[in-house]
KOLRONU-719473 format. One record per residue (C-alpha): residue in one letter; chain; x, y, z; residue number from 1. Coordinates in steps of 0.25 Angstrom, whole numbers, plus 5000, padded with zeros to 4 digits. Example, Ala and Ser with C-alpha at 12.3 -4.5 7.8 and 13.67 -1.06 7.14 Angstrom:
2
{r->A c->A x->5049 y->4982 z->5031 k->1}
{r->S c->A x->5055 y->4996 z->5029 k->2}
This chain:
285
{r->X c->A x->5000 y->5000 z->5000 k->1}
{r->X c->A x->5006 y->5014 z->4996 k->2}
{r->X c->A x->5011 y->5022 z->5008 k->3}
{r->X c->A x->5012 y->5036 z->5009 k->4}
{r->X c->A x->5022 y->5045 z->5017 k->5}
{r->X c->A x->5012 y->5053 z->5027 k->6}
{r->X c->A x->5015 y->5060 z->5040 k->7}
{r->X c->A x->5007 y->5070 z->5051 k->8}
{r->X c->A x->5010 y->5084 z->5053 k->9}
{r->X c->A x->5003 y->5089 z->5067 k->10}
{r->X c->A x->5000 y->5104 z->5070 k->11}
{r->X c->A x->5012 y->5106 z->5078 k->12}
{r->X c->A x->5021 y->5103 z->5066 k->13}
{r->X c->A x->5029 y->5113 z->5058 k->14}
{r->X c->A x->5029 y->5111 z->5042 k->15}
{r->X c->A x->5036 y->5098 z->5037 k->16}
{r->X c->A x->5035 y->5093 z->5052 k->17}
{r->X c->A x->5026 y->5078 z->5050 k->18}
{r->X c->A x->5027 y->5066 z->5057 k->19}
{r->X c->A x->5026 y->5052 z->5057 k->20}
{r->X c->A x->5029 y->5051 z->5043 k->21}
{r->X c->A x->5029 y->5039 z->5036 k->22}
{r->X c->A x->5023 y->5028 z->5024 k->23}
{r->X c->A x->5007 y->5027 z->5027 k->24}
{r->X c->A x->5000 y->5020 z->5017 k->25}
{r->X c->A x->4984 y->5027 z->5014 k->26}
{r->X c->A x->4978 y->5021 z->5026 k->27}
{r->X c->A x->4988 y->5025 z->5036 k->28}
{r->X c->A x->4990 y->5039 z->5031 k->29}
{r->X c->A x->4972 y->5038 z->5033 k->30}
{r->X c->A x->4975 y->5034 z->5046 k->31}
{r->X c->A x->4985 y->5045 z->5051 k->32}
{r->X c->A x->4976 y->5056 z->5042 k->33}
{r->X c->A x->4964 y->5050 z->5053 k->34}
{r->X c->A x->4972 y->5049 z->5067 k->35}
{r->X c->A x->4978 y->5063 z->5065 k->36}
{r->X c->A x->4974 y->5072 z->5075 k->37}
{r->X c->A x->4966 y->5082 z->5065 k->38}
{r->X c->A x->4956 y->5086 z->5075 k->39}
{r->X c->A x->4967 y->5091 z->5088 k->40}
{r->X c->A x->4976 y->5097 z->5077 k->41}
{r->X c->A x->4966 y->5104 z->5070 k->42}
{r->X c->A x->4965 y->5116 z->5081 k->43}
{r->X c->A x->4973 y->5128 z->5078 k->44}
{r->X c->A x->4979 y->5122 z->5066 k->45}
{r->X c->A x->4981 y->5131 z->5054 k->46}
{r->X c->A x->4979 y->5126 z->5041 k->47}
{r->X c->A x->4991 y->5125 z->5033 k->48}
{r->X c->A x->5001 y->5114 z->5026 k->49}
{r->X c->A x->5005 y->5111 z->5039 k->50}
{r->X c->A x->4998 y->5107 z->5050 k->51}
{r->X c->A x->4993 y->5096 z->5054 k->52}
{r->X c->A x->4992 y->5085 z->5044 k->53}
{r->X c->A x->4995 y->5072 z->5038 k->54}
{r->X c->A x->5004 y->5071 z->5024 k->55}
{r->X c->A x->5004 y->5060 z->5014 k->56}
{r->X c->A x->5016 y->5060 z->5003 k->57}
{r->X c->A x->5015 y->5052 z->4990 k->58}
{r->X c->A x->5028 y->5046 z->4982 k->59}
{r->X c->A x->5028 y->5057 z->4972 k->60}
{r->X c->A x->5029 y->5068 z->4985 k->61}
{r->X c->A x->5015 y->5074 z->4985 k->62}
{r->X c->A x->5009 y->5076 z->4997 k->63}
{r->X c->A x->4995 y->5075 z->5004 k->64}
{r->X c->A x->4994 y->5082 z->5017 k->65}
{r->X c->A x->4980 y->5081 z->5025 k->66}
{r->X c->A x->4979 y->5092 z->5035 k->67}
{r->X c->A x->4968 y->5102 z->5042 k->68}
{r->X c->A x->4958 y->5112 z->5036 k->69}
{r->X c->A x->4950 y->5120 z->5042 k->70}
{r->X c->A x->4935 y->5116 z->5047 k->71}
{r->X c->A x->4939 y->5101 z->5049 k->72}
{r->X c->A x->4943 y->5101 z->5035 k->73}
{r->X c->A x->4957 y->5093 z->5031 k->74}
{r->X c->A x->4967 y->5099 z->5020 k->75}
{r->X c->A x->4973 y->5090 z->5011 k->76}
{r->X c->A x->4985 y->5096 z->5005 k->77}
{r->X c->A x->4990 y->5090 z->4991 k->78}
{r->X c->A x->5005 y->5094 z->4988 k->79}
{r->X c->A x->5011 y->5088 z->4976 k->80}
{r->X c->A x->5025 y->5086 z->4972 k->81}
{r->X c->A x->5026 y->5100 z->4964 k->82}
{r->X c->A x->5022 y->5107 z->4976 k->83}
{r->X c->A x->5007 y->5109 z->4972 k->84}
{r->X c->A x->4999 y->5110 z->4984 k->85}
{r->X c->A x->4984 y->5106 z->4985 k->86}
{r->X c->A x->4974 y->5106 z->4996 k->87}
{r->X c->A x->4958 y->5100 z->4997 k->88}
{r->X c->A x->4950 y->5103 z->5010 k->89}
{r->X c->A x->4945 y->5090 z->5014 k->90}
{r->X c->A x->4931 y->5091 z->5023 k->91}
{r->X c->A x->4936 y->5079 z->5033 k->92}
{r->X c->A x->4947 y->5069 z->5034 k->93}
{r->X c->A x->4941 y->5057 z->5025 k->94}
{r->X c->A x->4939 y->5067 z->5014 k->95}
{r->X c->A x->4956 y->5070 z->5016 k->96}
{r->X c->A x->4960 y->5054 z->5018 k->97}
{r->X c->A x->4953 y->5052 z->5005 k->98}
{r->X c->A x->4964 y->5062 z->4999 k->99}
{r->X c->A x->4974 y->5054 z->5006 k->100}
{r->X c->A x->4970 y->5042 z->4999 k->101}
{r->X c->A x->4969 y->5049 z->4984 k->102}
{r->X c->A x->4984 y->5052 z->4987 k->103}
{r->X c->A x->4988 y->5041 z->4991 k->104}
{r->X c->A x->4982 y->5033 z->4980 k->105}
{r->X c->A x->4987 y->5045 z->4972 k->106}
{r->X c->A x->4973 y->5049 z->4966 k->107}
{r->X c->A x->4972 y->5063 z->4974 k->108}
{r->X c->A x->4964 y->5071 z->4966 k->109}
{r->X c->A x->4971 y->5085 z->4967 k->110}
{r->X c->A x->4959 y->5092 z->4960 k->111}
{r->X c->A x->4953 y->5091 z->4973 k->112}
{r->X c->A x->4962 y->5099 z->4979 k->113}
{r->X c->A x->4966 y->5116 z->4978 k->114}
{r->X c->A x->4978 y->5117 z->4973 k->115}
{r->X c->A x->4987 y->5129 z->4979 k->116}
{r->X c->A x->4993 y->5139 z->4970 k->117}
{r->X c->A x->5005 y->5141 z->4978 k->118}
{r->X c->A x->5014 y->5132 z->4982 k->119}
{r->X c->A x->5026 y->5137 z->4990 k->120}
{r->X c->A x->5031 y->5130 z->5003 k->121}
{r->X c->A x->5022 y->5118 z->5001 k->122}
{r->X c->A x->5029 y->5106 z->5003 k->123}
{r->X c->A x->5036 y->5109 z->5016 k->124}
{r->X c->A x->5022 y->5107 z->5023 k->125}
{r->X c->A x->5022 y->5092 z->5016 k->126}
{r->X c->A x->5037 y->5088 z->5017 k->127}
{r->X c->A x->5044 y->5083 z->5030 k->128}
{r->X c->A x->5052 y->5094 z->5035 k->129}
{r->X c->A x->5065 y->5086 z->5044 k->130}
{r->X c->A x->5068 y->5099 z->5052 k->131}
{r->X c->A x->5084 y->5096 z->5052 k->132}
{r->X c->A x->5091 y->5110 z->5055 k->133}
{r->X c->A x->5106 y->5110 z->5053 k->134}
{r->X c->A x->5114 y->5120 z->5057 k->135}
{r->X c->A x->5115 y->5130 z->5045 k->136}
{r->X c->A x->5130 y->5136 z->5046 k->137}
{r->X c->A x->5127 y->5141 z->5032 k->138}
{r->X c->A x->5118 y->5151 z->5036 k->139}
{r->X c->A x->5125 y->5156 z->5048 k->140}
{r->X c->A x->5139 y->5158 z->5039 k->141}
{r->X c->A x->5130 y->5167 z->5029 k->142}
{r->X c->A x->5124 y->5173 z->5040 k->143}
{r->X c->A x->5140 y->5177 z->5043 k->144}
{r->X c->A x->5143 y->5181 z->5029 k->145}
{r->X c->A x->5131 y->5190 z->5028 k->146}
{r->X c->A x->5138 y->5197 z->5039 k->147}
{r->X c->A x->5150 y->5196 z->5037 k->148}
{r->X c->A x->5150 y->5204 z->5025 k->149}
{r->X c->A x->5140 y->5214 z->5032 k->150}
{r->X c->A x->5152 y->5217 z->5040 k->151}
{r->X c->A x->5162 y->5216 z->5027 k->152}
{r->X c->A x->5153 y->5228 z->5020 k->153}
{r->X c->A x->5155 y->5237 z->5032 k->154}
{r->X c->A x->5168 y->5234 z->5034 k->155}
{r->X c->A x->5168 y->5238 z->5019 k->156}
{r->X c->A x->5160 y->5249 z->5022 k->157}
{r->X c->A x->5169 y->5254 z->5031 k->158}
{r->X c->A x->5182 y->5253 z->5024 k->159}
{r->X c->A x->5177 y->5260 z->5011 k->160}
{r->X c->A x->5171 y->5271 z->5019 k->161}
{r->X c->A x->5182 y->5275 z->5027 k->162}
{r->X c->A x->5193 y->5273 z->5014 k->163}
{r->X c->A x->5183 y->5282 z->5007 k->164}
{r->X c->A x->5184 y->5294 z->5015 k->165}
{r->X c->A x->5198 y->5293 z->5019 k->166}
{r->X c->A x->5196 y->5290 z->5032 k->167}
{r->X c->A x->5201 y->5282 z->5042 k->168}
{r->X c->A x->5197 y->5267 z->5043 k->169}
{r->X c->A x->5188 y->5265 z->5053 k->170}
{r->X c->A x->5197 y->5252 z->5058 k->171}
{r->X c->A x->5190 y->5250 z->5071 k->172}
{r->X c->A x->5177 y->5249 z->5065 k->173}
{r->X c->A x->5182 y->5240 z->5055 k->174}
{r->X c->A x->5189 y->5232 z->5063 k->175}
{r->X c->A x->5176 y->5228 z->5074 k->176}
{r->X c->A x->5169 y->5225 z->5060 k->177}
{r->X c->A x->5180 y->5216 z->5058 k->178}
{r->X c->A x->5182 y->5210 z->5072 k->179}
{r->X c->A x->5167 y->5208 z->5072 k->180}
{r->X c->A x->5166 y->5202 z->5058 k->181}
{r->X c->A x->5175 y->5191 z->5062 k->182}
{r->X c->A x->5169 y->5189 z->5077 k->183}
{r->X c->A x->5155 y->5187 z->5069 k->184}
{r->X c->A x->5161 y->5178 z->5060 k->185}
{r->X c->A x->5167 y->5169 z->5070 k->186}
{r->X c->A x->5153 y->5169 z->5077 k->187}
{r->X c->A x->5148 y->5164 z->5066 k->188}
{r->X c->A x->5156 y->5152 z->5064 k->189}
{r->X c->A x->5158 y->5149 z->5078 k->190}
{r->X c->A x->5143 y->5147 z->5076 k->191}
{r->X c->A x->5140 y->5141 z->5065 k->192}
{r->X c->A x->5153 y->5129 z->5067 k->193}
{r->X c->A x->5145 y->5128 z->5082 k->194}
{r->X c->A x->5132 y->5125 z->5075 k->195}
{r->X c->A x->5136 y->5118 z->5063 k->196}
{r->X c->A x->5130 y->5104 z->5066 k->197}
{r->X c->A x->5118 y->5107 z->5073 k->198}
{r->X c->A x->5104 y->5100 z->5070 k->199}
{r->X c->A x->5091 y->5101 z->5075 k->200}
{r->X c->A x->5081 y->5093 z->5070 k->201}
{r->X c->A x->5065 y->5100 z->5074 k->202}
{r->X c->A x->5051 y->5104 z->5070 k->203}
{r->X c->A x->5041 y->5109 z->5077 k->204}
{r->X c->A x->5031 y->5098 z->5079 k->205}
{r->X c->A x->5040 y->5087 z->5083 k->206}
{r->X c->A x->5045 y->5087 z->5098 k->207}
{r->X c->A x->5058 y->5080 z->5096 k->208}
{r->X c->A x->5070 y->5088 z->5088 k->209}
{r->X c->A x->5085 y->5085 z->5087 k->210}
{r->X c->A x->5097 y->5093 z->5090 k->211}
{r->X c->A x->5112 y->5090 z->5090 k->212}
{r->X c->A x->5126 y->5096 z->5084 k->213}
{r->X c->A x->5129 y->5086 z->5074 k->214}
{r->X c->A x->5121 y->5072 z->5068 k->215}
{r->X c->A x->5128 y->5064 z->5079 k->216}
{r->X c->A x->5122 y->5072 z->5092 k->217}
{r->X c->A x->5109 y->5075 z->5088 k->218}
{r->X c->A x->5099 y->5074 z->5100 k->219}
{r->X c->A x->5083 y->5073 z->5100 k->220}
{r->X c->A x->5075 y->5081 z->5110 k->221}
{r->X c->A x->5061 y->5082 z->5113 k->222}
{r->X c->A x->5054 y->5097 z->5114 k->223}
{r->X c->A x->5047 y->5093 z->5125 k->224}
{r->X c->A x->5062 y->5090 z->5135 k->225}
{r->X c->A x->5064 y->5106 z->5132 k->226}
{r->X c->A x->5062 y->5113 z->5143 k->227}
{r->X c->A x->5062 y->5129 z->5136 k->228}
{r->X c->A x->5069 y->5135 z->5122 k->229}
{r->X c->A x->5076 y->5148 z->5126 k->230}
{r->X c->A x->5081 y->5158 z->5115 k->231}
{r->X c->A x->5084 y->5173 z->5113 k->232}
{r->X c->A x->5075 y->5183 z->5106 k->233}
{r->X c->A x->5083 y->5193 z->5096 k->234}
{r->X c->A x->5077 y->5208 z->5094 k->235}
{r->X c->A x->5070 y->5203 z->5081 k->236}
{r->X c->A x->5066 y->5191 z->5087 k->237}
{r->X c->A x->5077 y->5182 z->5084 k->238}
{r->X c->A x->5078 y->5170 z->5090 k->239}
{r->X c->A x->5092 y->5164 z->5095 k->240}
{r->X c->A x->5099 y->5157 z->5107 k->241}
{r->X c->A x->5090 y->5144 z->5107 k->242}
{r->X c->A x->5091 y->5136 z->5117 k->243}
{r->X c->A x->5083 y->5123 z->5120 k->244}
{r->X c->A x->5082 y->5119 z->5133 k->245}
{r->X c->A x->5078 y->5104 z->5139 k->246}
{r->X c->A x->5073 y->5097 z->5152 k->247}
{r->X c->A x->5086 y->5089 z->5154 k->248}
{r->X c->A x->5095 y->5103 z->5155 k->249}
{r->X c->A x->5100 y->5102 z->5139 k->250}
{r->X c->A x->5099 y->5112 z->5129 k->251}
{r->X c->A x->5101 y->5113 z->5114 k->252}
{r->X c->A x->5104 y->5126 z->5107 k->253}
{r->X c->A x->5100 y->5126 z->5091 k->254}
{r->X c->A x->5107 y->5136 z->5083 k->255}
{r->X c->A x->5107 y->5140 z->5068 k->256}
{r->X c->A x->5097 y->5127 z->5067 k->257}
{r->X c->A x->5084 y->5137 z->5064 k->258}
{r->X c->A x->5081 y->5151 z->5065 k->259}
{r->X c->A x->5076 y->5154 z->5081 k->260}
{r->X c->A x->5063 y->5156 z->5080 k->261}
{r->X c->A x->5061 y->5144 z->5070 k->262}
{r->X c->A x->5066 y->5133 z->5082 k->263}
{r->X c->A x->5057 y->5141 z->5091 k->264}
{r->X c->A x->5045 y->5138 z->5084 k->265}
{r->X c->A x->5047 y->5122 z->5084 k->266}
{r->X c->A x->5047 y->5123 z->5099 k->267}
{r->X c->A x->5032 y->5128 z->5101 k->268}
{r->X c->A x->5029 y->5122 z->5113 k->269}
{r->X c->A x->5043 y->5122 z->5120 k->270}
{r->X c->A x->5044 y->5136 z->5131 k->271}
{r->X c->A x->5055 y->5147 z->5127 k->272}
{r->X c->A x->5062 y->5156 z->5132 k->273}
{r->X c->A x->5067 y->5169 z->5126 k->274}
{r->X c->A x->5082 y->5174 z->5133 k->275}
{r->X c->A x->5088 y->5187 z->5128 k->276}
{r->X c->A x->5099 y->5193 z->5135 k->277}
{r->X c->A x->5094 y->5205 z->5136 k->278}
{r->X c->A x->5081 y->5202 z->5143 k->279}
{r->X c->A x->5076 y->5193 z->5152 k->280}
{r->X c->A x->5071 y->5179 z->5149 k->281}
{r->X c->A x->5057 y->5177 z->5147 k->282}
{r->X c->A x->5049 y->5166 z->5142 k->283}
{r->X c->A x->5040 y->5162 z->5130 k->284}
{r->X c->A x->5032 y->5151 z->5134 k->285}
C-alpha cells in the first residue's frame, strides 16, 4: 500500500517546525488528521500557512496540508512543486479526509481549489526546517571590514585635509584612530576564533534543543530545567549578553548563533530577565 510522508505542526510551533514525521499509508494519515487536537488548538489560532496542521507530501514533492479555518471550517492548502499555492475551505473534517484520499490516490482535483496569485515565501510553511545554527565567522569578519575601512576613510580624511592646507598633521588624532583600528580588529577576531565551532540546534515549539562547541560536545537540554534567561537591553532595543540559566547551577551563553531577540522568542514560556549596567535589574516575566 502507497505511504505518504506526513507530520503534525501544533499552534506553538514556528514555521517549518512539524513533528512525528514519518511514511503513513492513507489510513494512517486519516487516522492522525482524526486524533489531532483541532478543537483545543482552534482557540486564538490565527489563520495562516502555519499553525496547526497535518502535511502530507507525494514522491514528486507536492504538498497537501490540512489546517483550520474559520467557523469550524478546515483549509486544505495544495502547494505543487513549482511553487503554485492553492486553498479549498472544506465545511467539516470528512469533507477535507476525502481531499486527502484524492491525493493520495493522485486524482486531486485542483479545479476545486482557489488558486493564489502570489507565490513568494510558500514552501517554507510545507518543508522541515532543521533549526542548526552555526557560528557564522563570515558575517562577524564583514561586519569588521565594513568598519575598518570606515576608520580608513577618516584616516584619509584626515590626512588630505591637513596636507591640503598646509598644516600641521594632526598625529594624535591620527594616531588614536590607529590604535583604535587595531584594538577593534583584535576584538573582533578574538571573538570570532572564540566562537568558531559553536552549535545550537532550537525551535520554538519543541522543549529539547542542543548546544555545544564542537560536533564532539554537543549536550541536550530541556526548557523546562531553565530556571531564568538574563540579557541586556541596548538604546535601540538590541538585545545581547544572553545567558541561559538552569536548576542544576550550569549556564550556556549562545553567541553570534541568531540575532538576540530572535532566540528570545523561542523561549516564550521561560522567565527573563533584563541586566544593563546602568540600571538596575528588573524582571519581565
Amino acid at each position: 500500500m502507497l505511504q505518504l510522508i506526513s507530520k503534525l505542526q501544533h499552534n506553538t510551533y514556528e514555521k517549518g517546525e512539524f513533528s512525528d514525521e514519518q511514511p503513513r499509508d492513507l489510513d494512517e494519515a486519516i487516522q492522525i488528521i482524526k486524533n489531532f487536537p483541532w478543537d483545543a488548538e482552534r482557540a486564538l489560532t490565527d489563520i495562516q500557512l502555519t499553525g496547526p496542521s497535518v502535511t502530507i507530501q507525494d514522491g514528486d514533492l507536492n504538498y497537501l496540508k490540512l489546517g483550520l479555518y474559520f467557523n469550524g471550517k478546515f483549509c486544505v492548502y495544495y502547494l505543487d512543486k513549482a511553487n503554485h499555492l492553492y486553498e479549498y475551505h472544506a465545511k467539516n473534517i470528512d469533507e477535507a479526509c476525502n481531499l486527502v484520499t484524492d491525493f493520495f490516490n493522485q486524482t486531486s482535483d485542483l479545479n476545486l481549489f482557489e488558486k493564489h496569485f502570489f507565490n513568494i515565501g510558500n514552501k517554507p510553511h510545507f518543508i522541515t526546517n532543521d533549526f542548526i545554527y552555526w557560528f557564522n565567522s563570515v558575517k562577524i569578519f564583514a561586519i569588521g571590514l565594513v568598519i575598518s575601512v570606515y576608520f580608513l576613510f577618516v584616516l584619509s580624511i584626515l590626512f588630505f585635509t591637513s596636507i591640503g592646507k598646509e598644516k600641521t598633521m594632526p598625529v594624535g588624532a591620527i594616531l588614536t584612530l590607529v590604535i583604535a583600528l587595531g584594538i577593534l580588529i583584535g576584538y573582533i577576531t578574538t571573538k570570532t576564533m572564540r566562537g568558531r565551532h559553536q552549535y545550537l540546534q532550537l525551535s520554538k515549539g519543541k522543549s529539547q534543543f542542543s548546544y555545544g562547541y564542537d560536533e564532539q560536545h554537543i549536550m541536550v537540554y530541556d526548557k523546562t530545567d531553565i530556571t531564568e534567561i538574563s540579557y541586556t537591553l541596548g538604546s535601540k532595543g538590541s538585545v545581547g549578553k544572553i545567558k541561559i540559566m538552569f536548576k542544576n547551577g550550569e549556564f550556556i551563553q549562545p553567541t553570534n548563533l541568531l540575532d538576540g531577540m530572535t532566540l528570545l522568542e523561542k523561549f516564550p514560556k521561560t522567565p527573563k530577565t533584563v541586566t544593563n549596567q546602568r540600571f538596575a535589574s528588573f524582571s519581565s516575566r
